[in-house]
C-alpha positions as CSV (number, residue, x, y, z in Angstrom):
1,X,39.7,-95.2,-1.7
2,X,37.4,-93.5,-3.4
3,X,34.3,-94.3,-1.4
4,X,36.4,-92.8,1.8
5,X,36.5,-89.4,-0.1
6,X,33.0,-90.0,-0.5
7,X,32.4,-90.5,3.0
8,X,34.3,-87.5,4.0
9,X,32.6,-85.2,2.0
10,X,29.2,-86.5,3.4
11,X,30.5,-86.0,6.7
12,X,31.2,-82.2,6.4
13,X,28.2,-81.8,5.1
14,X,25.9,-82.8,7.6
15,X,28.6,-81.2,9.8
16,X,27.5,-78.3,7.9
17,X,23.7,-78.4,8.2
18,X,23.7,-79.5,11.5
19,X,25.8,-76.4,12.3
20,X,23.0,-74.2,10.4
21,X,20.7,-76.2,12.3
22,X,21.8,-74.5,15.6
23,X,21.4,-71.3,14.6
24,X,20.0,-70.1,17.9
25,X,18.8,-71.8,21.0
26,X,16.6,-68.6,22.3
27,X,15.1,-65.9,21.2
28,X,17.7,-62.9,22.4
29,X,19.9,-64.9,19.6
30,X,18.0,-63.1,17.0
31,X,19.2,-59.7,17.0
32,X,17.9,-57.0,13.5
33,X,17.5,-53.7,13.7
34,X,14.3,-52.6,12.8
35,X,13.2,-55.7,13.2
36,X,12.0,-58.1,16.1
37,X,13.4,-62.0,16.1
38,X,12.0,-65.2,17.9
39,X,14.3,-68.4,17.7
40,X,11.8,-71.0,16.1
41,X,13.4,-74.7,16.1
42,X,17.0,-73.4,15.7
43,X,16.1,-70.8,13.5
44,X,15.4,-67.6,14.0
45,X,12.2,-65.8,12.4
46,X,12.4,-61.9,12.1
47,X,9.3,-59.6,11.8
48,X,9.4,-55.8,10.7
49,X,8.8,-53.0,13.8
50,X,6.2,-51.6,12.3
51,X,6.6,-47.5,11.9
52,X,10.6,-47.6,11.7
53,X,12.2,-46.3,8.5
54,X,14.6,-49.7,7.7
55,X,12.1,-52.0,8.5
56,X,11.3,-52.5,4.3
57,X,8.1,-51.3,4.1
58,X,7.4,-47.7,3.3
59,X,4.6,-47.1,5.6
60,X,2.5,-44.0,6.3
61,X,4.6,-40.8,7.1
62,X,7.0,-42.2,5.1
63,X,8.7,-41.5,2.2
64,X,12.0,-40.7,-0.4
65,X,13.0,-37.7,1.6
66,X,12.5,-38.7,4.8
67,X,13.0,-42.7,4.7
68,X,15.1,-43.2,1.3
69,X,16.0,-47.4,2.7
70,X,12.4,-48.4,3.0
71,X,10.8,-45.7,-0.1
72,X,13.5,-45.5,-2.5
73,X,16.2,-43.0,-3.7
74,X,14.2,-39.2,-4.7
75,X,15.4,-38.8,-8.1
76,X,14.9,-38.5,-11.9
77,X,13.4,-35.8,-14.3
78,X,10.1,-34.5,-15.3
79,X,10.4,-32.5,-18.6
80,X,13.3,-29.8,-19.4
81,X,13.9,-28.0,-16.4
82,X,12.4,-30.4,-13.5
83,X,14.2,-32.6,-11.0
84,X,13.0,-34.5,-8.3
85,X,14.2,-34.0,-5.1
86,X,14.0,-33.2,-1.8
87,X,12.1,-30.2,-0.6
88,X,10.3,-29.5,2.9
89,X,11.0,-33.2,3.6
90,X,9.2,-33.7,0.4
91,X,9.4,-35.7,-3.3
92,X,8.7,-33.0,-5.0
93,X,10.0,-32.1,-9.2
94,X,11.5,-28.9,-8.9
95,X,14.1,-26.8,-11.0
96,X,17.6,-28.1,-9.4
97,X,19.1,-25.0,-7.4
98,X,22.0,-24.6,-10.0
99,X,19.8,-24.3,-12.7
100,X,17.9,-21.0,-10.8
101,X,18.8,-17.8,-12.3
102,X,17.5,-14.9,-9.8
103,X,16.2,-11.9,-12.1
104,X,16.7,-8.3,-10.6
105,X,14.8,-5.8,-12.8
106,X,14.7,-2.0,-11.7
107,X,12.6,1.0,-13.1
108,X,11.4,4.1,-12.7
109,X,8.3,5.8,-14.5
110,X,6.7,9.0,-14.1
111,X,2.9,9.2,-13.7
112,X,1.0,12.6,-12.5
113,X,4.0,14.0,-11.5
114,X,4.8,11.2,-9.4
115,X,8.3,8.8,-9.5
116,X,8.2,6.1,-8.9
117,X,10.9,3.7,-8.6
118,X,9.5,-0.7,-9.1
119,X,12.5,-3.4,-8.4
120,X,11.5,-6.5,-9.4
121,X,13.4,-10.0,-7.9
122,X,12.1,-13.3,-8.8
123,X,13.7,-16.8,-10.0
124,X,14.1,-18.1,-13.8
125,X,12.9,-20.1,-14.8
126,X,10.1,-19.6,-12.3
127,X,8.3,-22.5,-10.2
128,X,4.8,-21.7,-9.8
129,X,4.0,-24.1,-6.4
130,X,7.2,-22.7,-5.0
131,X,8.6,-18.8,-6.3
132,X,6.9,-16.0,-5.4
133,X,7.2,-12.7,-7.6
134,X,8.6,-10.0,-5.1
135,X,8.4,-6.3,-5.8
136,X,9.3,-3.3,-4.1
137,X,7.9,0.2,-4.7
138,X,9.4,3.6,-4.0
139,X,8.7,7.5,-4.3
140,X,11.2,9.0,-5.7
141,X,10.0,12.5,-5.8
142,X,6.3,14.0,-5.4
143,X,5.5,17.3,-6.7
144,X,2.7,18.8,-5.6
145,X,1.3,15.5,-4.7
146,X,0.4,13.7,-1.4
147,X,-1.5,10.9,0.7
148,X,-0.4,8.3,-2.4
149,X,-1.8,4.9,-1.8
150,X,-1.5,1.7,-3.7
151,X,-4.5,0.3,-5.1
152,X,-4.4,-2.8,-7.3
153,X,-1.5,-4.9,-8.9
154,X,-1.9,-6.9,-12.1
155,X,0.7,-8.7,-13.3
156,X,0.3,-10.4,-17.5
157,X,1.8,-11.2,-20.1
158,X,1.6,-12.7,-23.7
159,X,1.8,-17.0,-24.7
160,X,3.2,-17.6,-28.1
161,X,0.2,-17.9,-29.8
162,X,-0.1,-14.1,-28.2
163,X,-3.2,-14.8,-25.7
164,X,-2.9,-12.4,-23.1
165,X,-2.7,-14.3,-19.7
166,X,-3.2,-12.4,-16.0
167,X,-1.0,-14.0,-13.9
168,X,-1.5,-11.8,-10.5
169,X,-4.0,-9.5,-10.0
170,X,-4.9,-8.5,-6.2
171,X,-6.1,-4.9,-4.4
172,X,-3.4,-3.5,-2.2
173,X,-4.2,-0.5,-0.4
174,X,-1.0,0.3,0.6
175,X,0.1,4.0,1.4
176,X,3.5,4.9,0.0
177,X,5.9,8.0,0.6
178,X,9.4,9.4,0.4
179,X,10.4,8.1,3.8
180,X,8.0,4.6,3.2
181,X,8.7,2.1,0.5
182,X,6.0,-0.9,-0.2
183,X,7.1,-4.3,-0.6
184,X,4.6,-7.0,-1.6
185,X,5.3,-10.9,-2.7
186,X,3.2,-11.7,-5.8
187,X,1.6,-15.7,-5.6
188,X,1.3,-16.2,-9.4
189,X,-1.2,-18.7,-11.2
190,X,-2.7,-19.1,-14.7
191,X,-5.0,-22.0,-16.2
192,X,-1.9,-24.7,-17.7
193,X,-2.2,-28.5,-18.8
194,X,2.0,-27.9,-19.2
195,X,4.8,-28.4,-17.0
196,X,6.6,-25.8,-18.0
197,X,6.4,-22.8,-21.4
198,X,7.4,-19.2,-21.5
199,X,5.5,-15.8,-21.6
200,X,6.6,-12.3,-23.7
201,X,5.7,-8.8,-22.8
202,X,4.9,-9.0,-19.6
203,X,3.8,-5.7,-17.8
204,X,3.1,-4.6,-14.7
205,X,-0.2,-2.2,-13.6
206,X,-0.2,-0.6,-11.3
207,X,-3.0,1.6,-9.7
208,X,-2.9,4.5,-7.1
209,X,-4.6,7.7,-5.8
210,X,-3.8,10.3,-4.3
211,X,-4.2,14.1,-3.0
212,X,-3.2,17.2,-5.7
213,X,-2.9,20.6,-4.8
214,X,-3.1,23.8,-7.1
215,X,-3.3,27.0,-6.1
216,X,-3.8,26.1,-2.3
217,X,-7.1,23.7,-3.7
218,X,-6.7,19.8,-2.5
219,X,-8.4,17.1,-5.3
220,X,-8.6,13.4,-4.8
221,X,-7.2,12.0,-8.1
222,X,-7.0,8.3,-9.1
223,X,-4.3,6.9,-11.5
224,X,-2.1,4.1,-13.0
225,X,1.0,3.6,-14.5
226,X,3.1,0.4,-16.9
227,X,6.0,-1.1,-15.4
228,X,7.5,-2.9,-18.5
229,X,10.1,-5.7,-18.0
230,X,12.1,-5.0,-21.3
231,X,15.1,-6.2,-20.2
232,X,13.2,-9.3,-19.9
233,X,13.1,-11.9,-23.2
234,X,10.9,-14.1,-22.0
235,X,10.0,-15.1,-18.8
236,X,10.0,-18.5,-18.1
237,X,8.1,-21.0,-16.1
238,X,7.3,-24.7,-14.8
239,X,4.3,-26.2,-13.3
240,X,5.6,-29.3,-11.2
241,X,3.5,-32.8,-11.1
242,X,3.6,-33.1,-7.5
243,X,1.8,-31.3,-4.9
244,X,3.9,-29.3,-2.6
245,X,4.1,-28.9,1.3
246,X,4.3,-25.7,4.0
247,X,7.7,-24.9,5.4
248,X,8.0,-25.4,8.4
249,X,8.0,-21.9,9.5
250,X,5.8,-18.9,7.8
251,X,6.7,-16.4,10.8
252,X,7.0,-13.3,9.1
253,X,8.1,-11.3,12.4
254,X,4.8,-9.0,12.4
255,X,2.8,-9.4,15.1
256,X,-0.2,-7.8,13.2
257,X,-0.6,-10.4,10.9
258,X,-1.8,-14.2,11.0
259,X,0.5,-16.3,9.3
260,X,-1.4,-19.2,7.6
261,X,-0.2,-21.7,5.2
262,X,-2.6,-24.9,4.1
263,X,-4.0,-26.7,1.1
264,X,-6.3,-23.8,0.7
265,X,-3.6,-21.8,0.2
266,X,-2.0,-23.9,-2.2
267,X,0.7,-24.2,0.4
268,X,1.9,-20.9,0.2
269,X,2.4,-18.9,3.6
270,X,0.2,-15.9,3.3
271,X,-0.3,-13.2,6.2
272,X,-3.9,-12.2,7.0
273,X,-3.9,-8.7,8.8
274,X,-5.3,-9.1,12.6
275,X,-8.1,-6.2,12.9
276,X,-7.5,-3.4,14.5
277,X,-3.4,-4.2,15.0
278,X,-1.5,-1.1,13.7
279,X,0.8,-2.7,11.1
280,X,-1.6,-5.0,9.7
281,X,-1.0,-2.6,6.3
282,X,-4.8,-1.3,6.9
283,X,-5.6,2.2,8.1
284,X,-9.0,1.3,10.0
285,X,-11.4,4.0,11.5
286,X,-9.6,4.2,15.1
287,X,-6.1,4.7,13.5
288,X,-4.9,8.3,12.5
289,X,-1.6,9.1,10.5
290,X,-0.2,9.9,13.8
291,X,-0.9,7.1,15.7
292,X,-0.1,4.3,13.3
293,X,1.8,6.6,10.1
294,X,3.0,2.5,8.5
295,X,-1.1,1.8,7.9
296,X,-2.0,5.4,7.0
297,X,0.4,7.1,5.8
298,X,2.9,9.8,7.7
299,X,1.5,13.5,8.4
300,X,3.8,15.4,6.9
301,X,3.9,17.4,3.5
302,X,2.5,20.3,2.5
303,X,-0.7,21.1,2.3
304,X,-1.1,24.7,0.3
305,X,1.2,27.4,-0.4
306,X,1.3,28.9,3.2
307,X,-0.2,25.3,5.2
308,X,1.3,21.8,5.9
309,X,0.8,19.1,8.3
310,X,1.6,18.1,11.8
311,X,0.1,15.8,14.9
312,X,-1.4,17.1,17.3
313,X,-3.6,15.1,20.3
314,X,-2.8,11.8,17.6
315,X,-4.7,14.1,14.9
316,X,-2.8,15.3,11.5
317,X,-4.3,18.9,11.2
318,X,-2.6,21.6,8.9
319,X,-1.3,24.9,10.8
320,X,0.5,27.7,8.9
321,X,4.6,26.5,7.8
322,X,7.0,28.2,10.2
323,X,8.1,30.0,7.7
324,X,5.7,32.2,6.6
325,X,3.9,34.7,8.5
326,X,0.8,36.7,7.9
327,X,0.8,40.0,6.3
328,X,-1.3,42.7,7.4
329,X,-3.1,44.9,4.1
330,X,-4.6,48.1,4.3
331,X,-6.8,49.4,1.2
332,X,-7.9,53.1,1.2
333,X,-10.9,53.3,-0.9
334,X,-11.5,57.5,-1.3
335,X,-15.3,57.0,-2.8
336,X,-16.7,60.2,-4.5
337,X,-20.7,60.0,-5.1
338,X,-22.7,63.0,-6.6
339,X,-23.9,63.9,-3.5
340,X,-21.6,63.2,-0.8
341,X,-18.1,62.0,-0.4
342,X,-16.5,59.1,1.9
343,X,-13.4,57.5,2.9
344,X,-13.3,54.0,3.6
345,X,-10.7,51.6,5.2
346,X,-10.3,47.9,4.6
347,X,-7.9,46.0,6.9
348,X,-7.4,42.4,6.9
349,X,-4.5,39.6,7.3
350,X,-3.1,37.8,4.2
351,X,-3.0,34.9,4.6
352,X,-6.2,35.0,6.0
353,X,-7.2,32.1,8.9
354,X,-10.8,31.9,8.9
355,X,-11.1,30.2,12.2
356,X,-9.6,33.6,13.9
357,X,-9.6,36.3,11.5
358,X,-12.1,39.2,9.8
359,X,-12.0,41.8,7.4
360,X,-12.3,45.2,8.9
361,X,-14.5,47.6,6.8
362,X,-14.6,51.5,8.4
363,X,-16.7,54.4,6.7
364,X,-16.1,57.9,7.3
365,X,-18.1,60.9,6.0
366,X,-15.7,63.3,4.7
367,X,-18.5,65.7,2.4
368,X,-21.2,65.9,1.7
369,X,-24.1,68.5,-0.2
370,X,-26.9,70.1,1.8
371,X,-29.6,68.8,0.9
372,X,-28.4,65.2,1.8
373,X,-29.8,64.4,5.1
374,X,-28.1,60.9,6.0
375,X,-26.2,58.2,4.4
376,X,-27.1,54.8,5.5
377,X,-25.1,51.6,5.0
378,X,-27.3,48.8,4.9
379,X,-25.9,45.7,3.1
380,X,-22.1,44.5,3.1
381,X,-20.7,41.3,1.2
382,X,-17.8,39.7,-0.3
383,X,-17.7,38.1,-3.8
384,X,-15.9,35.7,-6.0
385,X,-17.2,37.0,-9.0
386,X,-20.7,36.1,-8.8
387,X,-20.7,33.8,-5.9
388,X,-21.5,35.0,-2.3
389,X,-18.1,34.4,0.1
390,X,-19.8,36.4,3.5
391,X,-22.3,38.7,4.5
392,X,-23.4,41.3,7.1
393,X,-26.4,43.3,7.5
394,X,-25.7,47.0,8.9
395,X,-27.5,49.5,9.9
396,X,-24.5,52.2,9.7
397,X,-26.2,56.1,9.9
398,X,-23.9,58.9,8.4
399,X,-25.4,62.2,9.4
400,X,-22.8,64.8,10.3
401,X,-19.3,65.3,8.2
402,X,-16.4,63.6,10.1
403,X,-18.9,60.5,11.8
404,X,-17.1,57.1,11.0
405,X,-18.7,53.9,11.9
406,X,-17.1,50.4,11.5
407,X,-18.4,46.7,10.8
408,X,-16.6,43.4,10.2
409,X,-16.7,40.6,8.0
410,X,-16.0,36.8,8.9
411,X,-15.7,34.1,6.4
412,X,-17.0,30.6,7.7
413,X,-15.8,28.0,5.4
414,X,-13.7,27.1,2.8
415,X,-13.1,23.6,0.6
416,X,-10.0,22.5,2.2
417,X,-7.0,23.9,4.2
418,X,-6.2,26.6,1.7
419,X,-8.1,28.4,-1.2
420,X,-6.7,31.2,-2.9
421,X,-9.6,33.6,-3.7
422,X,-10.1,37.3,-5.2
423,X,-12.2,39.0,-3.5
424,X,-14.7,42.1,-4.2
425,X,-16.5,44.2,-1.5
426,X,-19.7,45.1,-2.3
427,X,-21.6,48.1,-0.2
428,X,-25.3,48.4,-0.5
429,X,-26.3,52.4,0.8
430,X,-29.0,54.9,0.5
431,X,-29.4,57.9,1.6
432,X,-32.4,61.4,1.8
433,X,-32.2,64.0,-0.4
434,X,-35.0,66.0,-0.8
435,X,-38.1,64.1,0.9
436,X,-36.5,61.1,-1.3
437,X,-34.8,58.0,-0.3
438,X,-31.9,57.0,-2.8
439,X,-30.4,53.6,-3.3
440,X,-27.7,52.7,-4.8
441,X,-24.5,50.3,-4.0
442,X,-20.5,50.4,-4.6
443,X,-17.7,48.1,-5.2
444,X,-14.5,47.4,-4.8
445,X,-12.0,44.6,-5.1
446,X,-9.8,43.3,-2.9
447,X,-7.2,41.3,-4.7
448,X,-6.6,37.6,-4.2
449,X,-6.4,36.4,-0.8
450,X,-5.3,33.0,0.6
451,X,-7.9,31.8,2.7
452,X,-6.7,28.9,5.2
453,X,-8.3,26.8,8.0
454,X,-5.7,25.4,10.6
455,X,-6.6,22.6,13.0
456,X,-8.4,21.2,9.9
């Protein structure tokens, strides 16, 4: 009885194995995904499709993110704030999103009698293959200032064992304005064997230029002011293990800029300005402030005491403000000399546009003695104490009580739109008395006088 159990068991194994034995008769039996199958002797035989995630093997183009069943899960740490995981379709340690703490910082300084207003945004702590450092820059109020423009940025700060450490430090040439704020995105690096560490103090320069006027006199003037991130303890910040990749996208919707992102650009997107593109944040030699104000700057503003700016034919030229119009001045100058007695007139326009106006000068013989024969004007000029503003040479003859003669005066040039000047008339005469010729010369002053040169 025994053998006969035996037996049995036996027979359902070879039941069994021939069963397994069967396991296909052709090849469309052997069906895998990812894989290809061929029935060899009952059995069936699978190869991998080579360059399909699930085949097993993690082959080129493949990998954690992209094809976690043939490359493996993307996880695990690297120090105290990085993670790996998934980033552009990349294995990459990173901070872990709920770890990021976005910073806002917001300041204002004055410098030359400039405000400025600098908002900092950037991540903490901060990933230095990935963050960028943004900052925004307004005007909050001018003064007698104009044609401000952005220079250079540096960004530093201070390790522990207090070595001071530039982390950013690029020139900008950016104009800024009331109406214009400047936004620039700050790629920071510094020489680290660490994965991560923090910095103190750190400090932003900043360095500008731009146009003063006082008393109707323009000055290029360059400056620089501290931003100071008090608020700020420390700022932290990581240095991942593994290289990074581009997104996928670095458009940043301005046609005047290439957007370029590569290995040589440590896989960053930056935006390289296309020449000659208005926009491209560079005021080139065939762009004015009025045809392309976002690269040079608006025309606006004043540009004296009595001048500001406006477009015309795509030039910003200065003409006289709306508001003010010229005034016309009249000085009587009753001159008394030993021997004979005039009485001038000087008439001119205050403010005074050199392109149009003169100064009228009239002399009139009102007395004089006997033995005087003539008076003759010879030589008349305008000072600023003891430098030479404009000249004329007369040849004005005075003969008869009551004769007048006239003469006029232009000024050709002046440093800028508007200079405020005071002004003396100077009067070179001489004159026969007795068989002698006298000479001798008179002044008088004018007062100040705004000088100012529209169209310029």
């Amino acid at each position: 009885m025994r053998f006969s159990y035996i037996f049995l068991a036996l027979a359902v194994l070879v039941l069994i194995l021939a069963g397994c034995s069967r396991e296909c008769k052709i090849d469309s039996d052997c069906v895998k995904p990812h894989f290809s199958g061929r029935c060899d002797v009952k059995v069936c035989v699978y190869s991998p499709v080579p360059n399909e995630c699930g085949n097993g093997i993690c082959e080129s183009g493949e990998n954690k993110c992209n094809c976690a069943f043939d490359c493996g899960i993307c996880q695990g740490n690297n120090g105290l704030y990085l993670k790996y995981s998934c980033i552009n379709n990349a294995c990459v340690d990173s901070v872990p999103l709920e770890q990021v703490n976005p910073v806002y910082l917001s300041s204002e300084t004055k410098s030359s009698g400039i405000t400025f207003k600098v908002t900092s945004d950037f991540n903490q702590p901060f990933n230095l293959k990935k963050d960028l450092f943004k900052v925004d820059f307004s005007v909050m109020a001018v003064g007698t200032s104009s044609d401000i423009t952005l220079q250079r940025l540096v960004l530093s700060g201070t390790t522990k064992d207090r070595r001071t450490v530039t982390l950013y430090d690029e020139p900008v040439n950016r104009p800024i304005h009331l109406s214009q704020d400047v936004s620039e995105e700050f790629i920071l690096s510094f020489p680290t064997n660490e994965y991560y560490g923090e910095l103190i103090n750190l400090v932003l320069e900043v360095y500008y230029d731009y146009s003063y006027t006082v008393s109707g006199k323009v000055s290029q003037k360059s400056a620089s002011f501290q931003s100071k991130y008090s608020g700020l303890k420390a700022f932290s910040w990581v240095m991942p293990k593994e290289s990074y990749v581009c997104p996928e996208s670095c458009d940043d919707d301005n046609k005047a800029t290439e957007d370029i992102c590569s290995e040589s650009t440590g896989f960053f997107c930056i935006h390289k300005p296309i020449s000659g593109v208005c926009g491209n944040s560079i005021c080139e030699s065939s762009e004015t402030k009025c045809s392309c104000a976002v690269d040079c700057g608006p025309c606006s503003g004043v540009a004296g005491n009595f001048m500001s700016y406006v477009c015309s034919a795509d030039n910003c030229v200065s003409q006289l403000k709306p508001s003010f119009s010229q005034e016309s001045k009249k000085i009587f100058d009753d001159r008394r000399m030993a021997y004979f007695h005039l009485q001038n007139n000087y008439n001119f326009y205050d403010p005074f546009n050199i392109n149009s106006d003169k100064i009228d000068v009239s002399f009139s013989l009102y007395d004089k003695n006997e033995e005087v024969s003539q008076i003759r004007i010879t030589d008349i000029r305008l000072f600023e104490g003891s430098s030479e503003v404009s000249y004329v040479k007369q040849e004005i003859a005075l003969s008869n009580v009551g004769e007048s003669a006239s003469a006029s005066l232009s000024i050709e040039d002046i440093a800028g739109v508007e200079d405020n000047k005071a002004l003396t008339l100077a009067v070179w005469y001489e004159f026969d008395r007795g068989g002698q010729t006298v000479k001798s010369d008179f002044r008088k002053p004018l007062g100040s006088i705004t000088l100012v040169k529209p169209g310029a």
